[in-house]
PyMOL Python script that loads the backbone (N, CA, C, O; Angstrom):
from pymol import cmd

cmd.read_pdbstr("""\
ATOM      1  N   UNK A   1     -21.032   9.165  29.885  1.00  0.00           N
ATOM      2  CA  UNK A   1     -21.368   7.800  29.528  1.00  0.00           C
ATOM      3  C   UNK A   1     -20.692   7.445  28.209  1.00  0.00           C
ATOM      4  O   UNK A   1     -20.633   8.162  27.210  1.00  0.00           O
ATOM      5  N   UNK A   2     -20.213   6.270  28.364  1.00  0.00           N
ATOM      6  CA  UNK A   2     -19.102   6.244  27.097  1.00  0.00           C
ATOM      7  C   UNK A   2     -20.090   5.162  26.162  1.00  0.00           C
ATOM      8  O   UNK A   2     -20.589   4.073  26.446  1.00  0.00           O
ATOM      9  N   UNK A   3     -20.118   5.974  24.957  1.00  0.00           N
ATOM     10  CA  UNK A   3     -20.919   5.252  23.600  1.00  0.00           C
ATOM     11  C   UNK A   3     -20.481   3.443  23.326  1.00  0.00           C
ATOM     12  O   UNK A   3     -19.595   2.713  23.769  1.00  0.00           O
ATOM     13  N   UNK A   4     -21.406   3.295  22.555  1.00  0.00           N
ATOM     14  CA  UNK A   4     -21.289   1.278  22.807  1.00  0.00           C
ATOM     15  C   UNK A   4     -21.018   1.745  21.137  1.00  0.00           C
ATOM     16  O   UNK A   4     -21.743   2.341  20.341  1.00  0.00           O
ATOM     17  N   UNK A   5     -19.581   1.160  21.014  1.00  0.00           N
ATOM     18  CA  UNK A   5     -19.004   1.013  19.619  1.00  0.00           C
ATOM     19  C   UNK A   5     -19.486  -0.994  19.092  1.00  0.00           C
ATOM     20  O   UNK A   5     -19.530  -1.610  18.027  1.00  0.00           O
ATOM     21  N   UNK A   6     -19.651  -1.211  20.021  1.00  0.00           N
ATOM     22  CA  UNK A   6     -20.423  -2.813  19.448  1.00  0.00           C
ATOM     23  C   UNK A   6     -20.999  -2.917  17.990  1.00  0.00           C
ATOM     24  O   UNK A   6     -22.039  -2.321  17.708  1.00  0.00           O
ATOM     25  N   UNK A   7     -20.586  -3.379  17.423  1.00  0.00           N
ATOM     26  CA  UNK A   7     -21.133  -3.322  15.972  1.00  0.00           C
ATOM     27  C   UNK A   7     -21.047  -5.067  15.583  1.00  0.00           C
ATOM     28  O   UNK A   7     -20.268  -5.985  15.838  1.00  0.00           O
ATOM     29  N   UNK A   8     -22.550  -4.868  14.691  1.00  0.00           N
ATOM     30  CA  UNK A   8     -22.303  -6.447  14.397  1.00  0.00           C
ATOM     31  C   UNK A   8     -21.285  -6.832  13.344  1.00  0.00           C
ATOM     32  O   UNK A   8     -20.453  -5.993  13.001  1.00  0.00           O
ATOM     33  N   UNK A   9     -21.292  -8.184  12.743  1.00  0.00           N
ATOM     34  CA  UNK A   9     -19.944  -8.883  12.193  1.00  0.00           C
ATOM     35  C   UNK A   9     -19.502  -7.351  11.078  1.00  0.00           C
ATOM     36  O   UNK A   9     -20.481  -6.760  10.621  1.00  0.00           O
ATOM     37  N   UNK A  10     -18.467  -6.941  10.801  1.00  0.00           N
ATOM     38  CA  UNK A  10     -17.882  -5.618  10.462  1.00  0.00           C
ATOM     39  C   UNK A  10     -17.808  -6.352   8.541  1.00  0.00           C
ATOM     40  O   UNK A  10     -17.571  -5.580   7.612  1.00  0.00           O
ATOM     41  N   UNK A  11     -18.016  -7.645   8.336  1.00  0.00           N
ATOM     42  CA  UNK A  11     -18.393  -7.544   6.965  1.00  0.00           C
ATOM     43  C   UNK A  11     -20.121  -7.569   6.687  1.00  0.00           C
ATOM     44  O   UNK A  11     -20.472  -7.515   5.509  1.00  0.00           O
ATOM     45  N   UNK A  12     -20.912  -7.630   7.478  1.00  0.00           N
ATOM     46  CA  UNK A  12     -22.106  -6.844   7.029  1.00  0.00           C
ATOM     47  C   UNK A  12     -22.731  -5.789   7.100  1.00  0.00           C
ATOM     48  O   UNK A  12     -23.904  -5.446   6.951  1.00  0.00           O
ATOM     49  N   UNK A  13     -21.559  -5.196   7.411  1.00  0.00           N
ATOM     50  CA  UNK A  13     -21.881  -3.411   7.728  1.00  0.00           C
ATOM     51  C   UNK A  13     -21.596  -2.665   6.522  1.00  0.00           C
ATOM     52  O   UNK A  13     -20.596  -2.682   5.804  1.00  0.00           O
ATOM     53  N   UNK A  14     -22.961  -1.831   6.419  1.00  0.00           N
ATOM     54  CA  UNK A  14     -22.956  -0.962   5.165  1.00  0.00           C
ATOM     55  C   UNK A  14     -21.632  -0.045   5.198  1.00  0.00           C
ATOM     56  O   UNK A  14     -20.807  -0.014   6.112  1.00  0.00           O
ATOM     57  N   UNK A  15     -21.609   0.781   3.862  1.00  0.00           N
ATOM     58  CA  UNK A  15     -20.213   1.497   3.897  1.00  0.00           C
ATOM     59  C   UNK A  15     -20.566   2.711   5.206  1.00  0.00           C
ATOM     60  O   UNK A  15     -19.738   3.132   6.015  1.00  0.00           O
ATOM     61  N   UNK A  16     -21.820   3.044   5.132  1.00  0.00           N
ATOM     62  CA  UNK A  16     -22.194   4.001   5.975  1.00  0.00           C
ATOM     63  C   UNK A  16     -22.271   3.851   7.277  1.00  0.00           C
ATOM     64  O   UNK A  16     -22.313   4.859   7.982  1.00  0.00           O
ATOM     65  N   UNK A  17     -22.305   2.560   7.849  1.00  0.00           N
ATOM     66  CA  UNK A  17     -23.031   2.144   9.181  1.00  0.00           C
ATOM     67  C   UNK A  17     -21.325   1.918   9.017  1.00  0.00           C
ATOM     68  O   UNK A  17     -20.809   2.285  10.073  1.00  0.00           O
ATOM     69  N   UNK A  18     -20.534   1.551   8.274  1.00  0.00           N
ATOM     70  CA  UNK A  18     -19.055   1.243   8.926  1.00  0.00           C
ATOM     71  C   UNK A  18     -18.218   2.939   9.235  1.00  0.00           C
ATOM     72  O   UNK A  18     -17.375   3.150  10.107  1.00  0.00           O
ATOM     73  N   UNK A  19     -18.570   3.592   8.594  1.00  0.00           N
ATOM     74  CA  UNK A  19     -17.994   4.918   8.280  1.00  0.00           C
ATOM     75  C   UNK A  19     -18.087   5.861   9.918  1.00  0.00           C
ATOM     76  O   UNK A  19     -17.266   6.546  10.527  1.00  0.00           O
ATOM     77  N   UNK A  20     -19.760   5.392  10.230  1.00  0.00           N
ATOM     78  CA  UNK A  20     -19.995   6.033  11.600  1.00  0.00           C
ATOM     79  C   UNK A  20     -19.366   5.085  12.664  1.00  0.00           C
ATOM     80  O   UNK A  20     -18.168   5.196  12.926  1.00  0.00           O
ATOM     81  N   UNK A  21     -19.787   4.584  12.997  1.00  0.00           N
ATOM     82  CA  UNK A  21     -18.895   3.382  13.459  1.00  0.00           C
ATOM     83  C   UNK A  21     -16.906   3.828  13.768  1.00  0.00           C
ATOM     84  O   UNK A  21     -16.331   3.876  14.855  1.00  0.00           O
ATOM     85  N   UNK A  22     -16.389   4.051  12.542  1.00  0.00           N
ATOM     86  CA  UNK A  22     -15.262   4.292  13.141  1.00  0.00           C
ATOM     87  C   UNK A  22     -14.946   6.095  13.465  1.00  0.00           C
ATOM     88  O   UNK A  22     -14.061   6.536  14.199  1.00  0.00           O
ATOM     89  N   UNK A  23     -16.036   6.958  12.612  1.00  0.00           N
ATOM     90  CA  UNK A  23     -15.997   7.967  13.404  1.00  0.00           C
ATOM     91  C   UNK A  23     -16.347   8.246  15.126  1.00  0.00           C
ATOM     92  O   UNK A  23     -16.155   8.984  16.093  1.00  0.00           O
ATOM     93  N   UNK A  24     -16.871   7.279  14.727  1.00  0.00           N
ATOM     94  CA  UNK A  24     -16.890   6.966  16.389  1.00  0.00           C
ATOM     95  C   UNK A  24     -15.989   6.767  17.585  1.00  0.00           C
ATOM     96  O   UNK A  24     -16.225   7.028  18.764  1.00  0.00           O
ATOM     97  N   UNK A  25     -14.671   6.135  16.913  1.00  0.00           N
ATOM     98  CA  UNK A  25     -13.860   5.380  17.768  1.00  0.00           C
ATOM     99  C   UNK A  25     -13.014   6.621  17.630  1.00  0.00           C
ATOM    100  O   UNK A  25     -12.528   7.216  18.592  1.00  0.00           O
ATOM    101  N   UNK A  26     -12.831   7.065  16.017  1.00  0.00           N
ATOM    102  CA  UNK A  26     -11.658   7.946  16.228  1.00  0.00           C
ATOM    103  C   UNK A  26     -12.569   9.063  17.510  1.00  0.00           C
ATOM    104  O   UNK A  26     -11.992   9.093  18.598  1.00  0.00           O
ATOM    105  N   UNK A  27     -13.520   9.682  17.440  1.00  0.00           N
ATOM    106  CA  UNK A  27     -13.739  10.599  18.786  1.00  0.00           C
ATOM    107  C   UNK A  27     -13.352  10.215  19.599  1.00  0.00           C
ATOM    108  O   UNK A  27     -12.353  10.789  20.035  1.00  0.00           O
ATOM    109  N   UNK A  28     -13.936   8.849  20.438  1.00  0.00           N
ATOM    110  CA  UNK A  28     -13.158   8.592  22.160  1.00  0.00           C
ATOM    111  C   UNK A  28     -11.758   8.342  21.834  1.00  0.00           C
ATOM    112  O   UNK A  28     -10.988   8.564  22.768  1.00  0.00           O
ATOM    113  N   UNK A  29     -11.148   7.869  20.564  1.00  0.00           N
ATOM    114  CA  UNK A  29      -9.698   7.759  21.122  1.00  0.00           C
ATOM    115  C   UNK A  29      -8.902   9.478  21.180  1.00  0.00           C
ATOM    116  O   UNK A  29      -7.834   9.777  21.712  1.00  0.00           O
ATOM    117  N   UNK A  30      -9.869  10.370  20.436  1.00  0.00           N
ATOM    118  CA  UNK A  30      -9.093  12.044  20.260  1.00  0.00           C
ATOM    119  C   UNK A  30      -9.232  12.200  21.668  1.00  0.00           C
ATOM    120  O   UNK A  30      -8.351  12.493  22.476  1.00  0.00           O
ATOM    121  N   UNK A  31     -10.472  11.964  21.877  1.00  0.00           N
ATOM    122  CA  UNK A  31     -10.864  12.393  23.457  1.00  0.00           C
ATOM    123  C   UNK A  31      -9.628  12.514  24.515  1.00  0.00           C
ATOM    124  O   UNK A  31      -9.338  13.489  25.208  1.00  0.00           O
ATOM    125  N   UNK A  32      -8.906  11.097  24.432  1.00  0.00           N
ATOM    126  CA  UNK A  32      -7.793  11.024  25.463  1.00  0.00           C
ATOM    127  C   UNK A  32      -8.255  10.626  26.755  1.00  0.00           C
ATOM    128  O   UNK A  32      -7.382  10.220  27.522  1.00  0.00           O
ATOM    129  N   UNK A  33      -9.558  10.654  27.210  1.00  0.00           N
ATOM    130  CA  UNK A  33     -10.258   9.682  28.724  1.00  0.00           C
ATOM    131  C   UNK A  33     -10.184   8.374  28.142  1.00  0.00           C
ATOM    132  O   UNK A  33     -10.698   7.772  29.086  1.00  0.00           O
ATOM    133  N   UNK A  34      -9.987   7.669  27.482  1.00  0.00           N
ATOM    134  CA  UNK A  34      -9.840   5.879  27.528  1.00  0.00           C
ATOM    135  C   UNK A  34      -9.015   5.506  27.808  1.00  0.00           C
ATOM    136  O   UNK A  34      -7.954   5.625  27.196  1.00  0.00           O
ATOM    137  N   UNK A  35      -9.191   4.884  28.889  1.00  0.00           N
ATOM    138  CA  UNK A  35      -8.141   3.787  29.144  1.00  0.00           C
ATOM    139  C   UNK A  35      -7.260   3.065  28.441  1.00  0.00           C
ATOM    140  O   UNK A  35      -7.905   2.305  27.720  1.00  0.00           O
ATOM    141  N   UNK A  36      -5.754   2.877  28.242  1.00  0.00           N
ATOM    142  CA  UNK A  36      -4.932   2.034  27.084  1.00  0.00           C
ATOM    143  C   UNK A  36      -5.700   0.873  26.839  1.00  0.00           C
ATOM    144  O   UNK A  36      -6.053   0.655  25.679  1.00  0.00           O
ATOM    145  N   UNK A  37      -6.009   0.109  27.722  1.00  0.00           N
ATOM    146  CA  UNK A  37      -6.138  -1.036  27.169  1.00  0.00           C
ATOM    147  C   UNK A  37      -7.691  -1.174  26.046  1.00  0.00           C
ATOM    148  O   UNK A  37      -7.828  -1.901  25.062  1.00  0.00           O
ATOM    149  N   UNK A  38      -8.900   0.017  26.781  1.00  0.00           N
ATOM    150  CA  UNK A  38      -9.419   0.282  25.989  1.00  0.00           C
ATOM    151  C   UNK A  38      -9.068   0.784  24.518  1.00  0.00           C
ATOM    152  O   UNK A  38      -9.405   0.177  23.500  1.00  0.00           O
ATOM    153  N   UNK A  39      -8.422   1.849  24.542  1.00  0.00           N
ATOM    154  CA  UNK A  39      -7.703   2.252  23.926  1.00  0.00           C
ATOM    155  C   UNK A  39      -7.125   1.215  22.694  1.00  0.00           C
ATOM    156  O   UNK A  39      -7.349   1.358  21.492  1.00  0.00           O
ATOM    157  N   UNK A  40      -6.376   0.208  23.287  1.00  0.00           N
ATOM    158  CA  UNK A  40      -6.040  -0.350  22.058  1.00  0.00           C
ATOM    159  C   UNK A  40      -6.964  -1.371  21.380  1.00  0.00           C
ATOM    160  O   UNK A  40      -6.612  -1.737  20.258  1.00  0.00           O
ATOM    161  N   UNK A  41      -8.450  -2.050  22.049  1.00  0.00           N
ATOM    162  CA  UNK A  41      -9.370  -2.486  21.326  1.00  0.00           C
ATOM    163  C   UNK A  41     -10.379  -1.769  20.923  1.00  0.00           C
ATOM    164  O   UNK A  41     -11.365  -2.308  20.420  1.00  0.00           O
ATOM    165  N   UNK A  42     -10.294  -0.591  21.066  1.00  0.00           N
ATOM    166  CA  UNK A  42     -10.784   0.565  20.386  1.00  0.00           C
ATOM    167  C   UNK A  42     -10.355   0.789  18.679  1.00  0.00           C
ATOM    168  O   UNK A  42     -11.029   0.731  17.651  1.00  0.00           O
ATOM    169  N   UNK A  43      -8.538   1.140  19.012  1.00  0.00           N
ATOM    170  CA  UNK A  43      -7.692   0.910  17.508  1.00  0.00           C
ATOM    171  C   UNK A  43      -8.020  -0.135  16.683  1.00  0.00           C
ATOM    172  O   UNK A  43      -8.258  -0.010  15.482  1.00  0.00           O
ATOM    173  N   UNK A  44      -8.048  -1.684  17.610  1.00  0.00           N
ATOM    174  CA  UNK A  44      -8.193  -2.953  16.551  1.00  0.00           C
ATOM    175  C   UNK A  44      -9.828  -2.577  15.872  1.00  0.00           C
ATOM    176  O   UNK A  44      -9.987  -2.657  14.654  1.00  0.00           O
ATOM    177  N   UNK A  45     -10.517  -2.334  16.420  1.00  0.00           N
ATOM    178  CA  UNK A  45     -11.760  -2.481  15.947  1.00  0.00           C
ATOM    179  C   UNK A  45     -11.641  -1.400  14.875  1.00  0.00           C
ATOM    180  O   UNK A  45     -11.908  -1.973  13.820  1.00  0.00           O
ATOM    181  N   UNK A  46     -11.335   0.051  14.597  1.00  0.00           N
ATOM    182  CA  UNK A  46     -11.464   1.170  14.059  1.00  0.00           C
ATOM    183  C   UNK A  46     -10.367   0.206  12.739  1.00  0.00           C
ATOM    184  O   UNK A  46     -10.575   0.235  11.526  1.00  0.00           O
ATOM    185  N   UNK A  47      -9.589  -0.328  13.222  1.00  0.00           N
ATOM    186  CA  UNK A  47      -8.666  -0.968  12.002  1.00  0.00           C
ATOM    187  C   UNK A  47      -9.551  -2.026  11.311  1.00  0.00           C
ATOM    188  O   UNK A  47      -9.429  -1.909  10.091  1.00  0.00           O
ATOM    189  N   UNK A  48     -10.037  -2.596  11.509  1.00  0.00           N
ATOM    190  CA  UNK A  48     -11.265  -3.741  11.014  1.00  0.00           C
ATOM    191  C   UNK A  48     -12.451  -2.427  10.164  1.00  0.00           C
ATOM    192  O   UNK A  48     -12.517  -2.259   8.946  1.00  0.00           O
ATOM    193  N   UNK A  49     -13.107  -1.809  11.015  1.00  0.00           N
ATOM    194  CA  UNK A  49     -13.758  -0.670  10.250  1.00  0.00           C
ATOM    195  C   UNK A  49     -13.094  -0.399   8.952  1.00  0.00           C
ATOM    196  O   UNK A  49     -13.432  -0.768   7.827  1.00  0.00           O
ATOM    197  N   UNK A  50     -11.951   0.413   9.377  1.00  0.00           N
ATOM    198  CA  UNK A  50     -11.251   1.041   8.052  1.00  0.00           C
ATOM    199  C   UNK A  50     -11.267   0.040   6.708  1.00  0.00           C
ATOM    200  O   UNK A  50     -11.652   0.360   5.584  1.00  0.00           O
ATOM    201  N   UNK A  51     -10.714  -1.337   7.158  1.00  0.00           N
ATOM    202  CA  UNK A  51     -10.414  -1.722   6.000  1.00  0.00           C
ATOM    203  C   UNK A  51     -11.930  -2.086   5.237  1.00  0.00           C
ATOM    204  O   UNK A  51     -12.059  -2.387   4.050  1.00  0.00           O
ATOM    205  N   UNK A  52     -12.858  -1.989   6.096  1.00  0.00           N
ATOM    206  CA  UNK A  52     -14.438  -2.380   5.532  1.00  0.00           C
ATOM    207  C   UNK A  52     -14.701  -1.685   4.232  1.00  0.00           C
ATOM    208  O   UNK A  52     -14.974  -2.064   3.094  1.00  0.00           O
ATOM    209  N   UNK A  53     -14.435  -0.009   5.079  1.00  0.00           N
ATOM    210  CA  UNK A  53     -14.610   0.589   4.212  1.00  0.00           C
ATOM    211  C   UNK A  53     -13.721   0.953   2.838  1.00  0.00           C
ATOM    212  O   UNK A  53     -14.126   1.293   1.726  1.00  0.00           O
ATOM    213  N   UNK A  54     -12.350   0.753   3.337  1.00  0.00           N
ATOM    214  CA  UNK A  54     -11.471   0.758   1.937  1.00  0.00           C
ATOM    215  C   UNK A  54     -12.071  -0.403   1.021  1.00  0.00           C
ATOM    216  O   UNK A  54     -12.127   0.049  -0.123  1.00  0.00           O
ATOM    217  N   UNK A  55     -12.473  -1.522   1.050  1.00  0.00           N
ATOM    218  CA  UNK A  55     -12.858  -2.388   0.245  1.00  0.00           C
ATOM    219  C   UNK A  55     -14.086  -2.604  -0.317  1.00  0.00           C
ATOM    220  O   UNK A  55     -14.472  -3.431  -1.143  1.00  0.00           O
ATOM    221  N   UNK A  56     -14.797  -1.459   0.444  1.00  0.00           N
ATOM    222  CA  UNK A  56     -16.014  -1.210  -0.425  1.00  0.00           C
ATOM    223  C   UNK A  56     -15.988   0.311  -1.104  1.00  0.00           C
ATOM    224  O   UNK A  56     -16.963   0.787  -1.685  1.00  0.00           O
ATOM    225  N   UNK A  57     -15.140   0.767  -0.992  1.00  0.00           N
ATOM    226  CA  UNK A  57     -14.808   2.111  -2.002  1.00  0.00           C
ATOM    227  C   UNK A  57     -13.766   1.168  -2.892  1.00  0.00           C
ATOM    228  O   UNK A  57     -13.405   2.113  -3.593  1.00  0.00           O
ATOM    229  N   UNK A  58     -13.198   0.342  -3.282  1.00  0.00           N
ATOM    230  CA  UNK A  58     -12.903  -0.092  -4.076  1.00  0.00           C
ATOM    231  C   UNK A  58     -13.542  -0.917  -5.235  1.00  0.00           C
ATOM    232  O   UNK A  58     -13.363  -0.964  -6.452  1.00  0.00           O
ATOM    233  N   UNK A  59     -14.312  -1.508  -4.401  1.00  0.00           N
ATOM    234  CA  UNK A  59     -15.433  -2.515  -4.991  1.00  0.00           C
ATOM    235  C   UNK A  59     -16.429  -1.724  -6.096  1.00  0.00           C
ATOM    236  O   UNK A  59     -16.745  -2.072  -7.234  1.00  0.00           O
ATOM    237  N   UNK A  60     -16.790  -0.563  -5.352  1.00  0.00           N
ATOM    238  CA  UNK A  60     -17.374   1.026  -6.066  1.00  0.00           C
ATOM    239  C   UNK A  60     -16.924   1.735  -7.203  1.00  0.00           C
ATOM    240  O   UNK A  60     -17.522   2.112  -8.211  1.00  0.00           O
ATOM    241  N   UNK A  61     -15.342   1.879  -6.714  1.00  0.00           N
ATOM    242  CA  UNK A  61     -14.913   2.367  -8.224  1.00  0.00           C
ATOM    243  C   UNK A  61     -14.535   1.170  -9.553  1.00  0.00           C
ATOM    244  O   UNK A  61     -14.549   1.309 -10.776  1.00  0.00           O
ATOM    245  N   UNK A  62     -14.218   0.024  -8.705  1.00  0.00           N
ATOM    246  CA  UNK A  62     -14.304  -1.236  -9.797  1.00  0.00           C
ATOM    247  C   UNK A  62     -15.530  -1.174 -10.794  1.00  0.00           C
ATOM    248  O   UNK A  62     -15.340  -1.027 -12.001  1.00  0.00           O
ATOM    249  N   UNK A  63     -16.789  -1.290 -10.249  1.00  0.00           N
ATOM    250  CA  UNK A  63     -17.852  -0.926 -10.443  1.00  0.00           C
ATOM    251  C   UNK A  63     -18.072  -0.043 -11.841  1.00  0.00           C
ATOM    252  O   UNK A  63     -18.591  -0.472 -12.871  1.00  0.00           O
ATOM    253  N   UNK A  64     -17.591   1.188 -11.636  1.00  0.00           N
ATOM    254  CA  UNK A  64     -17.818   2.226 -11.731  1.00  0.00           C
ATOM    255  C   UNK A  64     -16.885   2.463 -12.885  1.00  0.00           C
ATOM    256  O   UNK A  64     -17.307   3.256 -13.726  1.00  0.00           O
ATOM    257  N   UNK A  65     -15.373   1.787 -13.151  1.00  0.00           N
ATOM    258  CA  UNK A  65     -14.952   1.751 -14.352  1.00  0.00           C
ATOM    259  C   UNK A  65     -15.447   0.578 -15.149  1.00  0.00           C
ATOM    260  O   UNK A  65     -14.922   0.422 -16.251  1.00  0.00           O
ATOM    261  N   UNK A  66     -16.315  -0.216 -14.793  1.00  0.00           N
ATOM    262  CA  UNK A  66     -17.167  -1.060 -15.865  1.00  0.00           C
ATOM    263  C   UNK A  66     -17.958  -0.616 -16.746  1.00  0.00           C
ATOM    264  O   UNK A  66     -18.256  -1.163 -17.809  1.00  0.00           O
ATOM    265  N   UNK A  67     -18.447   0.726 -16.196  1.00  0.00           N
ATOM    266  CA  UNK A  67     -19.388   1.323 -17.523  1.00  0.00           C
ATOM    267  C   UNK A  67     -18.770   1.344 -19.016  1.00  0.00           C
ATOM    268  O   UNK A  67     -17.587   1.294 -19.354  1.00  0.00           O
ATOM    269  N   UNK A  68     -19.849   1.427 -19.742  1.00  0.00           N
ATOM    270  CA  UNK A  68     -19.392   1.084 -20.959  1.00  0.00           C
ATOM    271  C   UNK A  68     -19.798   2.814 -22.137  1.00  0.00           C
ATOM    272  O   UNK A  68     -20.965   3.159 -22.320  1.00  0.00           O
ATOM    273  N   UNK A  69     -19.096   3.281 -22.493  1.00  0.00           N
ATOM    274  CA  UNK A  69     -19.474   4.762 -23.273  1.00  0.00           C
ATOM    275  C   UNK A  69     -19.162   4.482 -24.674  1.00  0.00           C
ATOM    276  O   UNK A  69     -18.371   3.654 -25.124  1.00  0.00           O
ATOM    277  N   UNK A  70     -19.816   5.200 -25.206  1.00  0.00           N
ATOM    278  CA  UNK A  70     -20.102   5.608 -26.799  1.00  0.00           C
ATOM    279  C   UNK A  70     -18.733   6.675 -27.048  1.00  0.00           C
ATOM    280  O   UNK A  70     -17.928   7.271 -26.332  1.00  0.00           O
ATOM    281  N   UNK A  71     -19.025   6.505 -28.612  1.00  0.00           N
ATOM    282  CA  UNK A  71     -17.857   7.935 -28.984  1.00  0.00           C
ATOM    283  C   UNK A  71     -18.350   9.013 -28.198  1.00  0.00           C
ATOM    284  O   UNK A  71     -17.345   9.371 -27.585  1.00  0.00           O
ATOM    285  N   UNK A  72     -19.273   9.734 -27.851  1.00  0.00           N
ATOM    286  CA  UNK A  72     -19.862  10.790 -27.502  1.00  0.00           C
ATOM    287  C   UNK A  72     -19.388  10.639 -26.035  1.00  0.00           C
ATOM    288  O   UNK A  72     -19.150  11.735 -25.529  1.00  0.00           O
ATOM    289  N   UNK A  73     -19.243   9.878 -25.442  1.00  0.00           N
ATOM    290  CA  UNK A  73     -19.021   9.919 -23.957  1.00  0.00           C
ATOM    291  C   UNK A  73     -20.235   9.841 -23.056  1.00  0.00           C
ATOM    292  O   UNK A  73     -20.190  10.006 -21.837  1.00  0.00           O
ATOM    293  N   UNK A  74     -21.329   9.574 -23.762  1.00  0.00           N
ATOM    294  CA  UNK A  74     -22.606   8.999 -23.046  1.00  0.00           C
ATOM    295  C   UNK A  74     -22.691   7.489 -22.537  1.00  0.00           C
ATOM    296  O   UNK A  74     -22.488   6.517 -23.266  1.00  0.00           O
ATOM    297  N   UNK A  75     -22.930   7.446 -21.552  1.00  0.00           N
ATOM    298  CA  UNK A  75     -23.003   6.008 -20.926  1.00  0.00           C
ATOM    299  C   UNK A  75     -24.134   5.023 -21.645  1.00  0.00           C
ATOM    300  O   UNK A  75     -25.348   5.128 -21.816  1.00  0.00           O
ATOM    301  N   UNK A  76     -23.122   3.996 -21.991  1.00  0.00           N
ATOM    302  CA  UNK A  76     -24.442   3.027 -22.880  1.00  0.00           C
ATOM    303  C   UNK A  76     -25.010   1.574 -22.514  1.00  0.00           C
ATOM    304  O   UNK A  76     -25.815   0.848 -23.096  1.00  0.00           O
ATOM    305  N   UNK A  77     -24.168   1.408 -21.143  1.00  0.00           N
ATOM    306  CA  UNK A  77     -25.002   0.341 -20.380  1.00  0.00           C
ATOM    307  C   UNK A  77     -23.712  -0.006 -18.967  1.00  0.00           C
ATOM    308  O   UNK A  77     -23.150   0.886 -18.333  1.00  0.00           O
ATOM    309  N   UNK A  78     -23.612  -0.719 -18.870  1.00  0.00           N
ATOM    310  CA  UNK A  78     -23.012  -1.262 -17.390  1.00  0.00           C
ATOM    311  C   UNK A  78     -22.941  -2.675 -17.271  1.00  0.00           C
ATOM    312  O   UNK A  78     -23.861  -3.482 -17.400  1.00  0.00           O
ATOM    313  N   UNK A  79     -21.466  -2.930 -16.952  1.00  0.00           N
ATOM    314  CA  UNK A  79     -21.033  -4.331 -16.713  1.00  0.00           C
ATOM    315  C   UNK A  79     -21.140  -4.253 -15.369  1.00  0.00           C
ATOM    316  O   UNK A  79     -20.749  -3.263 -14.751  1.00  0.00           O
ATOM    317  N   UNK A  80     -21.800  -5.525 -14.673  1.00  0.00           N
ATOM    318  CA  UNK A  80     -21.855  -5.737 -13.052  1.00  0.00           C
ATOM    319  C   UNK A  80     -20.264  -6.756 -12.846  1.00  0.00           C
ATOM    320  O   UNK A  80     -19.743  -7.817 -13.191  1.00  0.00           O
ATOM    321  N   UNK A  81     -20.051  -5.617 -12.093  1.00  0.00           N
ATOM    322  CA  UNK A  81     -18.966  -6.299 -10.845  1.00  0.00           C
ATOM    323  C   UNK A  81     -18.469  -7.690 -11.251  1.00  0.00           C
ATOM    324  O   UNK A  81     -19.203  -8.563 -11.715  1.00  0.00           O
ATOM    325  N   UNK A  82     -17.322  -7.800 -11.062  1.00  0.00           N
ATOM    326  CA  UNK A  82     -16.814  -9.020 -11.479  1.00  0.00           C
ATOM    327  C   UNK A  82     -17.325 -10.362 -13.008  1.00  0.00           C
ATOM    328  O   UNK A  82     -17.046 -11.533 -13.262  1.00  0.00           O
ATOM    329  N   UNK A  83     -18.065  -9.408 -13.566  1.00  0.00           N
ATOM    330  CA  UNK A  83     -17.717 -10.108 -14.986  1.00  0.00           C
ATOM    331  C   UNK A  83     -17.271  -9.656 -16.107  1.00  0.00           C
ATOM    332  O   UNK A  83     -17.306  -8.513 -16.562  1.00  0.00           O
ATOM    333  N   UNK A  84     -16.896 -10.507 -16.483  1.00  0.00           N
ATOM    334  CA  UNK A  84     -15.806 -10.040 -17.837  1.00  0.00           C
ATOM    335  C   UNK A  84     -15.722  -9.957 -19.208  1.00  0.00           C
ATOM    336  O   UNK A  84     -14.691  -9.542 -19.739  1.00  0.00           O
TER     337      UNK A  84
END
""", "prot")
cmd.dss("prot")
cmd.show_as("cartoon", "prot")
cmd.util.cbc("prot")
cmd.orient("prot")
């Protein structure tokens, strides 16, 4: 029985719910039983996935070089995302 890769709109999918999601696709496409044409809306979708997740591991480390450190190298508070 072949798994339901159906996922709702692919920008409100967590990084995690996108991550399984295209581990998903890459299995049936390793598999080699799908059909091409499956096959290739299998790829488009796993390509929509991917970039979900590249842009929220970016968004993360953006994030993540906002912190703000002391001489000591202790973290002394945090700028949120996109302000400046």
């Amino acid at each position: 029985m072949a798994e339901d890769i159906s996922t709702p709109d692919t920008e409100t999918l967590s990084f995690e719910d996108a991550l399984r999601a295209l581990e998903t696709i890459v299995r049936r496409l390793e598999s080699g039983d799908v059909p091409l044409d499956e096959s290739i809306s299998l790829y488009a979708k796993g390509e929509e996935l991917r970039k979900r997740c590249t842009e929220r591991l970016q968004a993360a480390e953006a994030r993540i070089a906002k912190l703000t450190v002391d001489a000591n190298g202790a973290v002394t508070g945090a700028q949120p995302f996109g302000a400046d």
